[in-house]
C-alpha positions as CSV (number, residue, x, y, z in Angstrom):
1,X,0.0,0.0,0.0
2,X,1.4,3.4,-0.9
3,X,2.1,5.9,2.2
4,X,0.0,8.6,2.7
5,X,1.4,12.2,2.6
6,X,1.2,14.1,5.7
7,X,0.4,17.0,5.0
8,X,-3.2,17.8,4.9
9,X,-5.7,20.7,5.4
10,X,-9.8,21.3,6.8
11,X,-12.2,22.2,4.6
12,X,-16.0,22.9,4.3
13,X,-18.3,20.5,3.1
14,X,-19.4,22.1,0.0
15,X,-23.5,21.6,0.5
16,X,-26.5,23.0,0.3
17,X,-28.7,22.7,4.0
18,X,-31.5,20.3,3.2
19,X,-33.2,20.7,6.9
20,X,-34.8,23.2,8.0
21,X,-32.2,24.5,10.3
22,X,-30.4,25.5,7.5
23,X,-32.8,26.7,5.1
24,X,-31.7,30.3,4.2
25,X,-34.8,32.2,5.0
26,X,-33.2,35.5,3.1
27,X,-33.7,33.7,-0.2
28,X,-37.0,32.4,0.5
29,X,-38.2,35.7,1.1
30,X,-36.6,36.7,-1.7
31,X,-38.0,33.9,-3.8
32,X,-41.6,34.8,-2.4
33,X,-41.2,38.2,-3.4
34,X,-40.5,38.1,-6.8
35,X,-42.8,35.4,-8.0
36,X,-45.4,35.7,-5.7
37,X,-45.9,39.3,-4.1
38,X,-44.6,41.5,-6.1
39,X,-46.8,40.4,-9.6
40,X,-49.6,40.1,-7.2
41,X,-49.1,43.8,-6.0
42,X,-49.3,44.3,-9.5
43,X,-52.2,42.8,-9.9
44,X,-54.2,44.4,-6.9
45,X,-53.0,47.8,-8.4
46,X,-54.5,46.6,-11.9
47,X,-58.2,45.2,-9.8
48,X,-57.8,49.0,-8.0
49,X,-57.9,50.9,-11.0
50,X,-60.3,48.6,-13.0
51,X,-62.8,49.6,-10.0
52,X,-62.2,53.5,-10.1
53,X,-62.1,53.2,-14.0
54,X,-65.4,51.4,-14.6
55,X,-68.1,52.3,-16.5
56,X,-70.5,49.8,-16.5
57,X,-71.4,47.0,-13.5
58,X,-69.0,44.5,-15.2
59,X,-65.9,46.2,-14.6
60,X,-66.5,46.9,-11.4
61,X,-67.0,43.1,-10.2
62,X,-63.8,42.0,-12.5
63,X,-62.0,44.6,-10.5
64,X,-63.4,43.5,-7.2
65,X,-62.6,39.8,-7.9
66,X,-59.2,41.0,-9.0
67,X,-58.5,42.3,-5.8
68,X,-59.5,39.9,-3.5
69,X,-57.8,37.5,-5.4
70,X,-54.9,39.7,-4.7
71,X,-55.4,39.9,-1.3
72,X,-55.7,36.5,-0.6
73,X,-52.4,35.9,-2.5
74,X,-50.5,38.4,-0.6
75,X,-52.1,36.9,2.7
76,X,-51.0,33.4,1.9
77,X,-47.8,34.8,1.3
78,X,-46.9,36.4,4.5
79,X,-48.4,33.0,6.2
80,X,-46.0,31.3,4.5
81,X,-43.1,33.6,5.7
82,X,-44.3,33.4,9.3
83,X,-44.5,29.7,9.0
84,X,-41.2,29.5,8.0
85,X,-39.7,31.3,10.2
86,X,-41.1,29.2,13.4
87,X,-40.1,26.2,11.6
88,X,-36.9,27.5,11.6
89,X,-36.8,28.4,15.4
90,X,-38.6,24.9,16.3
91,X,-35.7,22.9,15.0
92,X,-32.9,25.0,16.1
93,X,-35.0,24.6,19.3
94,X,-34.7,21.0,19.1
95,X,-31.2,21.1,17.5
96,X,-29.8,22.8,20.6
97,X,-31.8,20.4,22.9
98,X,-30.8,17.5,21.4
99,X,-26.8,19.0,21.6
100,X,-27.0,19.7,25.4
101,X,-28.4,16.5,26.3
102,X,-26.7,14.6,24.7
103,X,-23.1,16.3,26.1
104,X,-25.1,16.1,29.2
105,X,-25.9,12.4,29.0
106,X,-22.0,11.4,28.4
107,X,-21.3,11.9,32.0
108,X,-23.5,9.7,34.1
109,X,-23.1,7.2,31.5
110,X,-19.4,7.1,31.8
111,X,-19.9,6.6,35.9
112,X,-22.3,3.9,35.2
113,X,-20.2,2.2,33.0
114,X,-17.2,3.1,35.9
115,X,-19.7,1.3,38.5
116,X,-20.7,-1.5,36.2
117,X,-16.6,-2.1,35.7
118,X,-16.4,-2.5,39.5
119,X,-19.1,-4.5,40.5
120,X,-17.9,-6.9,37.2
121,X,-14.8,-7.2,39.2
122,X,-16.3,-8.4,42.6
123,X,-17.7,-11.9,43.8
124,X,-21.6,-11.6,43.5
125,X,-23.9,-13.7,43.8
126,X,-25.1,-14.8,40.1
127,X,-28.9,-13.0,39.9
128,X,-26.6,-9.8,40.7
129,X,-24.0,-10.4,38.3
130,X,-26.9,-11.3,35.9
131,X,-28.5,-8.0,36.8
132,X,-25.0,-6.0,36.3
133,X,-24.7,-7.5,33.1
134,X,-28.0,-6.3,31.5
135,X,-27.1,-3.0,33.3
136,X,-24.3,-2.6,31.0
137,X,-25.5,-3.8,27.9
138,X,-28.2,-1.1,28.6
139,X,-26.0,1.7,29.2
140,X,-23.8,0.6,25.8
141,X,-27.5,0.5,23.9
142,X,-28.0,4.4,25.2
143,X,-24.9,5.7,24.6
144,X,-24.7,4.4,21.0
145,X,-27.6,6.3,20.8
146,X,-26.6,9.4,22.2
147,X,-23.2,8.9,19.9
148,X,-24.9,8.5,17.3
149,X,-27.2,11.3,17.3
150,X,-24.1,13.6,18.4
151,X,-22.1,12.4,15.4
152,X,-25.3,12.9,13.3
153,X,-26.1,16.3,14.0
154,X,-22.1,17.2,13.7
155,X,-21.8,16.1,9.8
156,X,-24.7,17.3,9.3
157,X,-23.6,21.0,10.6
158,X,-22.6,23.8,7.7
159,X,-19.3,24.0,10.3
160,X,-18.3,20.8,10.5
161,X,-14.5,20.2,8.7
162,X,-12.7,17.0,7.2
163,X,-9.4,16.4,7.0
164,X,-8.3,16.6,3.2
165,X,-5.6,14.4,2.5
166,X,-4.7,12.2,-0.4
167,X,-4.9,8.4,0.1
168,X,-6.5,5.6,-1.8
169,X,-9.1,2.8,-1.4
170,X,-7.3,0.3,0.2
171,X,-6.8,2.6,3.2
172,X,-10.3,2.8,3.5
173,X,-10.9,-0.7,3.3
174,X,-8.5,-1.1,6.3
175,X,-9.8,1.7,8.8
176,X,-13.4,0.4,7.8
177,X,-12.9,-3.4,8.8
178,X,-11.4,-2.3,12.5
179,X,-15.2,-0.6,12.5
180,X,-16.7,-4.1,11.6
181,X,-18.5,-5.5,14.5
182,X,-16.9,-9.5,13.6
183,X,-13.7,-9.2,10.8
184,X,-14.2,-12.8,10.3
185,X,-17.4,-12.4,9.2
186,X,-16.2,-10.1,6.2
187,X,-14.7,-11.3,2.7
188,X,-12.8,-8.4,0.8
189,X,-13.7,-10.0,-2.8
190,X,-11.8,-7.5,-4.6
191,X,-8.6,-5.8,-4.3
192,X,-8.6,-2.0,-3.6
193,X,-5.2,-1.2,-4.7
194,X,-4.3,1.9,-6.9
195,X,-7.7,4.1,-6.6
196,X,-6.4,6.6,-5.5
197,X,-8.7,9.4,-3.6
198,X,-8.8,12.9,-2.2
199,X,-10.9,13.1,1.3
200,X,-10.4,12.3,5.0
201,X,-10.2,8.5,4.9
202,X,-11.5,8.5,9.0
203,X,-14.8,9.9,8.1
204,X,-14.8,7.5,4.7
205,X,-14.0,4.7,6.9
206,X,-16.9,5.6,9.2
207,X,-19.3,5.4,6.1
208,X,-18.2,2.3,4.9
209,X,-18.2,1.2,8.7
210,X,-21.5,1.6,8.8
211,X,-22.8,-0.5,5.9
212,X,-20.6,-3.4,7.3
213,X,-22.4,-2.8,10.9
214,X,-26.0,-2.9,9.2
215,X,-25.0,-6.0,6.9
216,X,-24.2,-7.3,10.1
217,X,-27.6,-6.3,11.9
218,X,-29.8,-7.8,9.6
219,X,-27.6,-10.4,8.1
220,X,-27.4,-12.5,11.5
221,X,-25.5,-15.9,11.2
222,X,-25.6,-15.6,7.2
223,X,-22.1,-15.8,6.7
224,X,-20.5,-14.2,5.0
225,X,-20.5,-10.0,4.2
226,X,-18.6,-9.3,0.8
227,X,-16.9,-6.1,0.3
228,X,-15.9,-4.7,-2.8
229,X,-13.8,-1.6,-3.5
230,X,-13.3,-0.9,-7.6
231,X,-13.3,1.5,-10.2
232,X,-16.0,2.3,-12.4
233,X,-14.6,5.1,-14.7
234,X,-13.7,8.0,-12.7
235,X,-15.4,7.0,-9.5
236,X,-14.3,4.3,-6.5
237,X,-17.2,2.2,-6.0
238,X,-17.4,0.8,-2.5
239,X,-20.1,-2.0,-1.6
240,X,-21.3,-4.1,1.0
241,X,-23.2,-7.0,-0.1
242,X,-25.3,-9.6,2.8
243,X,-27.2,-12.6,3.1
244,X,-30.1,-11.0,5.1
245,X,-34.1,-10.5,4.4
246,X,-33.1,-8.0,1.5
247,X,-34.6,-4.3,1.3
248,X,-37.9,-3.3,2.3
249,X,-40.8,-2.3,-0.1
250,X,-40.3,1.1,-1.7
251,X,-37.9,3.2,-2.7
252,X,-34.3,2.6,-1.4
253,X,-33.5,6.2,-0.2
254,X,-35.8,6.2,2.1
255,X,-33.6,4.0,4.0
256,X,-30.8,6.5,4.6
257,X,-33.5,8.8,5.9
258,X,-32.4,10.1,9.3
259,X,-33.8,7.4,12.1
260,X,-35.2,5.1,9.5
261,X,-35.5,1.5,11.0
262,X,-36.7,-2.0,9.4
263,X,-37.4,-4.9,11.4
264,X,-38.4,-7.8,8.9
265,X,-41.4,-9.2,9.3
266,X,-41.2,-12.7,10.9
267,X,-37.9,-11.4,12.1
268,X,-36.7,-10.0,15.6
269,X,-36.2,-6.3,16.1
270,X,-32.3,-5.8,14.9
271,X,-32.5,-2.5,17.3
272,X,-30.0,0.1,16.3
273,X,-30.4,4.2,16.4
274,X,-31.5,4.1,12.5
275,X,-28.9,7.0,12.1
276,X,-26.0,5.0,10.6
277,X,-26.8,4.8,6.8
278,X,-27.8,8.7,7.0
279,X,-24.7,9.0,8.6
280,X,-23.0,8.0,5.8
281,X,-25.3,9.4,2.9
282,X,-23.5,13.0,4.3
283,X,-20.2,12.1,4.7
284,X,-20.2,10.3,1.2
285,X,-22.3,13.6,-0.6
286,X,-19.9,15.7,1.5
287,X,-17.1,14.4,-0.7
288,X,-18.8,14.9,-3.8
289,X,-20.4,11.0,-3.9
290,X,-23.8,9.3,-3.9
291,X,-24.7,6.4,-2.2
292,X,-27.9,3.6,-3.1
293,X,-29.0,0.3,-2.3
294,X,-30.4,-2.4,-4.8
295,X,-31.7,-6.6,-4.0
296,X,-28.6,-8.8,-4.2
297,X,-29.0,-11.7,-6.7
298,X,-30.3,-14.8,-4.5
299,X,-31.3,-12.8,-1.1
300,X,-29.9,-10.4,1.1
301,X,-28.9,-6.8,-0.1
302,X,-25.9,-4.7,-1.6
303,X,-25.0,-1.1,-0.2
304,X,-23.1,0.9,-2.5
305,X,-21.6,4.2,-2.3
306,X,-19.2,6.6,-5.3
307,X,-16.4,8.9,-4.1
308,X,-14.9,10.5,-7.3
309,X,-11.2,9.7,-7.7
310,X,-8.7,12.2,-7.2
311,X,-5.8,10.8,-9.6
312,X,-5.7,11.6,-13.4
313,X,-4.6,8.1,-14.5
Protein backbone atom coordinates (compact mmCIF):
# COMPACT_ATOMS: atom_id res chain seq x y z
CA UNK A 1 0.00 0.00 0.00
CA UNK A 2 1.42 3.43 -0.87
CA UNK A 3 2.08 5.86 2.16
CA UNK A 4 -0.04 8.62 2.68
CA UNK A 5 1.36 12.17 2.62
CA UNK A 6 1.25 14.13 5.68
CA UNK A 7 0.43 16.96 5.01
CA UNK A 8 -3.15 17.77 4.92
CA UNK A 9 -5.73 20.66 5.39
CA UNK A 10 -9.75 21.34 6.78
CA UNK A 11 -12.16 22.24 4.56
CA UNK A 12 -15.97 22.85 4.26
CA UNK A 13 -18.26 20.49 3.11
CA UNK A 14 -19.40 22.13 0.04
CA UNK A 15 -23.47 21.56 0.48
CA UNK A 16 -26.49 22.96 0.25
CA UNK A 17 -28.72 22.68 3.96
CA UNK A 18 -31.52 20.34 3.24
CA UNK A 19 -33.19 20.73 6.91
CA UNK A 20 -34.76 23.21 7.97
CA UNK A 21 -32.22 24.54 10.35
CA UNK A 22 -30.37 25.46 7.54
CA UNK A 23 -32.80 26.70 5.14
CA UNK A 24 -31.68 30.29 4.22
CA UNK A 25 -34.80 32.22 5.05
CA UNK A 26 -33.17 35.52 3.14
CA UNK A 27 -33.72 33.66 -0.22
CA UNK A 28 -36.98 32.44 0.45
CA UNK A 29 -38.17 35.67 1.08
CA UNK A 30 -36.62 36.67 -1.69
CA UNK A 31 -38.02 33.86 -3.77
CA UNK A 32 -41.59 34.85 -2.36
CA UNK A 33 -41.15 38.23 -3.40
CA UNK A 34 -40.50 38.11 -6.75
CA UNK A 35 -42.84 35.39 -7.98
CA UNK A 36 -45.41 35.66 -5.71
CA UNK A 37 -45.86 39.25 -4.14
CA UNK A 38 -44.60 41.50 -6.10
CA UNK A 39 -46.77 40.36 -9.60
CA UNK A 40 -49.58 40.07 -7.17
CA UNK A 41 -49.12 43.81 -6.01
CA UNK A 42 -49.32 44.32 -9.48
CA UNK A 43 -52.22 42.78 -9.87
CA UNK A 44 -54.16 44.37 -6.90
CA UNK A 45 -52.99 47.85 -8.38
CA UNK A 46 -54.52 46.63 -11.86
CA UNK A 47 -58.17 45.17 -9.76
CA UNK A 48 -57.79 49.02 -8.04
CA UNK A 49 -57.87 50.94 -11.04
CA UNK A 50 -60.25 48.62 -13.02
CA UNK A 51 -62.78 49.60 -10.04
CA UNK A 52 -62.17 53.46 -10.10
CA UNK A 53 -62.09 53.22 -14.02
CA UNK A 54 -65.37 51.45 -14.58
CA UNK A 55 -68.06 52.26 -16.52
CA UNK A 56 -70.53 49.83 -16.45
CA UNK A 57 -71.43 46.97 -13.50
CA UNK A 58 -69.05 44.53 -15.21
CA UNK A 59 -65.86 46.16 -14.62
CA UNK A 60 -66.50 46.88 -11.41
CA UNK A 61 -67.03 43.05 -10.24
CA UNK A 62 -63.77 41.98 -12.55
CA UNK A 63 -61.97 44.56 -10.51
CA UNK A 64 -63.38 43.49 -7.18
CA UNK A 65 -62.61 39.79 -7.90
CA UNK A 66 -59.23 40.96 -9.03
CA UNK A 67 -58.54 42.35 -5.76
CA UNK A 68 -59.49 39.95 -3.48
CA UNK A 69 -57.79 37.46 -5.38
CA UNK A 70 -54.86 39.74 -4.72
CA UNK A 71 -55.36 39.95 -1.28
CA UNK A 72 -55.74 36.50 -0.61
CA UNK A 73 -52.37 35.90 -2.46
CA UNK A 74 -50.52 38.37 -0.58
CA UNK A 75 -52.07 36.90 2.73
CA UNK A 76 -50.98 33.38 1.92
CA UNK A 77 -47.84 34.78 1.33
CA UNK A 78 -46.93 36.42 4.50
CA UNK A 79 -48.41 33.00 6.17
CA UNK A 80 -45.99 31.33 4.51
CA UNK A 81 -43.13 33.59 5.72
CA UNK A 82 -44.34 33.41 9.31
CA UNK A 83 -44.55 29.66 8.98
CA UNK A 84 -41.23 29.53 7.97
CA UNK A 85 -39.72 31.30 10.19
CA UNK A 86 -41.09 29.15 13.40
CA UNK A 87 -40.09 26.23 11.56
CA UNK A 88 -36.92 27.48 11.64
CA UNK A 89 -36.82 28.36 15.35
CA UNK A 90 -38.63 24.94 16.29
CA UNK A 91 -35.69 22.87 14.95
CA UNK A 92 -32.85 24.97 16.09
CA UNK A 93 -34.99 24.62 19.29
CA UNK A 94 -34.75 21.05 19.14
CA UNK A 95 -31.25 21.15 17.53
CA UNK A 96 -29.80 22.81 20.65
CA UNK A 97 -31.75 20.37 22.93
CA UNK A 98 -30.75 17.55 21.44
CA UNK A 99 -26.79 19.02 21.61
CA UNK A 100 -27.04 19.67 25.42
CA UNK A 101 -28.42 16.50 26.25
CA UNK A 102 -26.67 14.60 24.65
CA UNK A 103 -23.10 16.29 26.14
CA UNK A 104 -25.06 16.07 29.21
CA UNK A 105 -25.95 12.38 28.99
CA UNK A 106 -22.02 11.44 28.37
CA UNK A 107 -21.33 11.85 32.03
CA UNK A 108 -23.51 9.67 34.12
CA UNK A 109 -23.13 7.21 31.47
CA UNK A 110 -19.38 7.13 31.82
CA UNK A 111 -19.90 6.58 35.94
CA UNK A 112 -22.32 3.91 35.21
CA UNK A 113 -20.17 2.24 33.03
CA UNK A 114 -17.19 3.08 35.86
CA UNK A 115 -19.66 1.29 38.52
CA UNK A 116 -20.68 -1.55 36.19
CA UNK A 117 -16.61 -2.08 35.67
CA UNK A 118 -16.42 -2.49 39.55
CA UNK A 119 -19.14 -4.48 40.52
CA UNK A 120 -17.90 -6.91 37.24
CA UNK A 121 -14.82 -7.21 39.15
CA UNK A 122 -16.27 -8.38 42.61
CA UNK A 123 -17.69 -11.92 43.76
CA UNK A 124 -21.55 -11.56 43.55
CA UNK A 125 -23.91 -13.70 43.79
CA UNK A 126 -25.08 -14.80 40.11
CA UNK A 127 -28.90 -13.00 39.93
CA UNK A 128 -26.60 -9.84 40.75
CA UNK A 129 -24.02 -10.42 38.27
CA UNK A 130 -26.94 -11.30 35.85
CA UNK A 131 -28.47 -8.01 36.78
CA UNK A 132 -24.96 -6.00 36.30
CA UNK A 133 -24.74 -7.48 33.15
CA UNK A 134 -27.97 -6.26 31.54
CA UNK A 135 -27.13 -3.00 33.30
CA UNK A 136 -24.34 -2.58 30.98
CA UNK A 137 -25.53 -3.79 27.93
CA UNK A 138 -28.16 -1.12 28.58
CA UNK A 139 -26.02 1.72 29.17
CA UNK A 140 -23.83 0.56 25.84
CA UNK A 141 -27.45 0.48 23.86
CA UNK A 142 -27.97 4.35 25.25
CA UNK A 143 -24.87 5.67 24.63
CA UNK A 144 -24.74 4.41 20.95
CA UNK A 145 -27.58 6.26 20.83
CA UNK A 146 -26.55 9.42 22.17
CA UNK A 147 -23.20 8.94 19.89
CA UNK A 148 -24.86 8.50 17.27
CA UNK A 149 -27.19 11.35 17.26
CA UNK A 150 -24.10 13.61 18.40
CA UNK A 151 -22.15 12.39 15.44
CA UNK A 152 -25.32 12.89 13.27
CA UNK A 153 -26.11 16.28 13.96
CA UNK A 154 -22.12 17.17 13.71
CA UNK A 155 -21.81 16.12 9.80
CA UNK A 156 -24.68 17.35 9.27
CA UNK A 157 -23.59 21.02 10.60
CA UNK A 158 -22.57 23.83 7.74
CA UNK A 159 -19.31 23.98 10.35
CA UNK A 160 -18.29 20.84 10.48
CA UNK A 161 -14.47 20.20 8.75
CA UNK A 162 -12.74 17.04 7.18
CA UNK A 163 -9.38 16.43 7.04
CA UNK A 164 -8.28 16.57 3.22
CA UNK A 165 -5.57 14.36 2.50
CA UNK A 166 -4.65 12.21 -0.43
CA UNK A 167 -4.90 8.41 0.08
CA UNK A 168 -6.52 5.65 -1.77
CA UNK A 169 -9.14 2.82 -1.43
CA UNK A 170 -7.29 0.28 0.17
CA UNK A 171 -6.81 2.62 3.17
CA UNK A 172 -10.26 2.83 3.54
CA UNK A 173 -10.92 -0.74 3.25
CA UNK A 174 -8.51 -1.15 6.27
CA UNK A 175 -9.78 1.66 8.75
CA UNK A 176 -13.38 0.42 7.84
CA UNK A 177 -12.90 -3.40 8.84
CA UNK A 178 -11.41 -2.26 12.48
CA UNK A 179 -15.21 -0.56 12.47
CA UNK A 180 -16.67 -4.08 11.61
CA UNK A 181 -18.47 -5.47 14.48
CA UNK A 182 -16.85 -9.50 13.62
CA UNK A 183 -13.67 -9.17 10.85
CA UNK A 184 -14.20 -12.79 10.29
CA UNK A 185 -17.42 -12.39 9.20
CA UNK A 186 -16.21 -10.11 6.25
CA UNK A 187 -14.69 -11.28 2.71
CA UNK A 188 -12.79 -8.42 0.85
CA UNK A 189 -13.65 -10.02 -2.77
CA UNK A 190 -11.75 -7.45 -4.59
CA UNK A 191 -8.60 -5.76 -4.28
CA UNK A 192 -8.64 -2.00 -3.62
CA UNK A 193 -5.19 -1.24 -4.74
CA UNK A 194 -4.30 1.88 -6.90
CA UNK A 195 -7.67 4.07 -6.55
CA UNK A 196 -6.41 6.57 -5.45
CA UNK A 197 -8.69 9.43 -3.56
CA UNK A 198 -8.85 12.88 -2.16
CA UNK A 199 -10.85 13.12 1.33
CA UNK A 200 -10.38 12.29 5.00
CA UNK A 201 -10.16 8.49 4.94
CA UNK A 202 -11.54 8.54 8.99
CA UNK A 203 -14.77 9.88 8.10
CA UNK A 204 -14.81 7.46 4.73
CA UNK A 205 -14.00 4.67 6.88
CA UNK A 206 -16.95 5.59 9.15
CA UNK A 207 -19.31 5.38 6.11
CA UNK A 208 -18.17 2.27 4.93
CA UNK A 209 -18.17 1.19 8.71
CA UNK A 210 -21.53 1.62 8.81
CA UNK A 211 -22.75 -0.51 5.90
CA UNK A 212 -20.62 -3.41 7.25
CA UNK A 213 -22.44 -2.76 10.88
CA UNK A 214 -25.99 -2.88 9.24
CA UNK A 215 -24.98 -5.95 6.91
CA UNK A 216 -24.22 -7.33 10.08
CA UNK A 217 -27.57 -6.31 11.92
CA UNK A 218 -29.85 -7.81 9.63
CA UNK A 219 -27.63 -10.39 8.10
CA UNK A 220 -27.39 -12.46 11.52
CA UNK A 221 -25.45 -15.87 11.17
CA UNK A 222 -25.61 -15.62 7.20
CA UNK A 223 -22.12 -15.80 6.70
CA UNK A 224 -20.53 -14.21 5.01
CA UNK A 225 -20.48 -9.98 4.16
CA UNK A 226 -18.60 -9.25 0.79
CA UNK A 227 -16.90 -6.09 0.29
CA UNK A 228 -15.86 -4.74 -2.76
CA UNK A 229 -13.78 -1.58 -3.52
CA UNK A 230 -13.29 -0.95 -7.56
CA UNK A 231 -13.28 1.52 -10.15
CA UNK A 232 -16.04 2.31 -12.40
CA UNK A 233 -14.61 5.10 -14.71
CA UNK A 234 -13.72 7.99 -12.72
CA UNK A 235 -15.39 6.95 -9.53
CA UNK A 236 -14.33 4.32 -6.45
CA UNK A 237 -17.22 2.19 -5.98
CA UNK A 238 -17.39 0.78 -2.52
CA UNK A 239 -20.10 -1.98 -1.61
CA UNK A 240 -21.34 -4.13 1.00
CA UNK A 241 -23.23 -6.97 -0.08
CA UNK A 242 -25.35 -9.55 2.82
CA UNK A 243 -27.18 -12.62 3.06
CA UNK A 244 -30.14 -11.00 5.12
CA UNK A 245 -34.07 -10.51 4.44
CA UNK A 246 -33.11 -7.98 1.55
CA UNK A 247 -34.61 -4.33 1.32
CA UNK A 248 -37.94 -3.30 2.28
CA UNK A 249 -40.83 -2.31 -0.06
CA UNK A 250 -40.27 1.06 -1.75
CA UNK A 251 -37.88 3.20 -2.71
CA UNK A 252 -34.26 2.57 -1.40
CA UNK A 253 -33.51 6.17 -0.24
CA UNK A 254 -35.84 6.17 2.05
CA UNK A 255 -33.55 3.95 3.97
CA UNK A 256 -30.75 6.54 4.62
CA UNK A 257 -33.50 8.81 5.91
CA UNK A 258 -32.40 10.05 9.25
CA UNK A 259 -33.83 7.43 12.07
CA UNK A 260 -35.23 5.10 9.45
CA UNK A 261 -35.46 1.55 10.96
CA UNK A 262 -36.67 -1.98 9.44
CA UNK A 263 -37.35 -4.87 11.36
CA UNK A 264 -38.37 -7.81 8.90
CA UNK A 265 -41.41 -9.23 9.34
CA UNK A 266 -41.16 -12.68 10.91
CA UNK A 267 -37.90 -11.35 12.12
CA UNK A 268 -36.75 -9.99 15.57
CA UNK A 269 -36.21 -6.34 16.13
CA UNK A 270 -32.34 -5.81 14.95
CA UNK A 271 -32.52 -2.53 17.29
CA UNK A 272 -29.96 0.11 16.28
CA UNK A 273 -30.44 4.20 16.40
CA UNK A 274 -31.49 4.13 12.46
CA UNK A 275 -28.94 7.00 12.14
CA UNK A 276 -25.96 4.96 10.62
CA UNK A 277 -26.80 4.78 6.84
CA UNK A 278 -27.85 8.65 7.04
CA UNK A 279 -24.70 9.04 8.59
CA UNK A 280 -23.04 7.99 5.78
CA UNK A 281 -25.26 9.38 2.86
CA UNK A 282 -23.48 12.98 4.35
CA UNK A 283 -20.20 12.06 4.69
CA UNK A 284 -20.20 10.29 1.17
CA UNK A 285 -22.27 13.64 -0.65
CA UNK A 286 -19.89 15.75 1.49
CA UNK A 287 -17.06 14.36 -0.72
CA UNK A 288 -18.84 14.90 -3.78
CA UNK A 289 -20.39 11.00 -3.94
CA UNK A 290 -23.78 9.28 -3.93
CA UNK A 291 -24.72 6.35 -2.22
CA UNK A 292 -27.89 3.64 -3.14
CA UNK A 293 -28.96 0.33 -2.35
CA UNK A 294 -30.41 -2.44 -4.77
CA UNK A 295 -31.70 -6.56 -3.98
CA UNK A 296 -28.57 -8.76 -4.18
CA UNK A 297 -28.95 -11.72 -6.70
CA UNK A 298 -30.25 -14.84 -4.51
CA UNK A 299 -31.30 -12.85 -1.10
CA UNK A 300 -29.90 -10.36 1.09
CA UNK A 301 -28.93 -6.79 -0.12
CA UNK A 302 -25.92 -4.69 -1.64
CA UNK A 303 -25.04 -1.07 -0.21
CA UNK A 304 -23.13 0.92 -2.48
CA UNK A 305 -21.62 4.18 -2.34
CA UNK A 306 -19.15 6.60 -5.30
CA UNK A 307 -16.44 8.88 -4.05
CA UNK A 308 -14.87 10.53 -7.35
CA UNK A 309 -11.22 9.67 -7.70
CA UNK A 310 -8.75 12.22 -7.24
CA UNK A 311 -5.81 10.76 -9.63
CA UNK A 312 -5.74 11.64 -13.41
CA UNK A 313 -4.59 8.11 -14.48
Amino acid sequence: MSSIPRRSHPFRAPRTPRDPLQVNLRRVVRLILLLVIVPTVVLTGIGIAVIFARKDVTQLVLGLLVSSFAASVIAGAVLLLVLTGRGARLARVQETFLSQMGHELMTPLAGIGLHTQILSGMELPVEAGRSVEAIDHERRRLQELVERTLQWREVRSKKHLYRRQRTDAAEVVERALVRAPDREQVVVREPAAGLNLSGDPEALADALGNLLRNAAKYAGDADPIELTARRWGRLAVFSVSDRGPGLPPGPSQQLFEPFYRHAPEGRPDPGGTGLGLSITRQIVEDHGGRVAACARPGGGATFFFTIPLGDRG
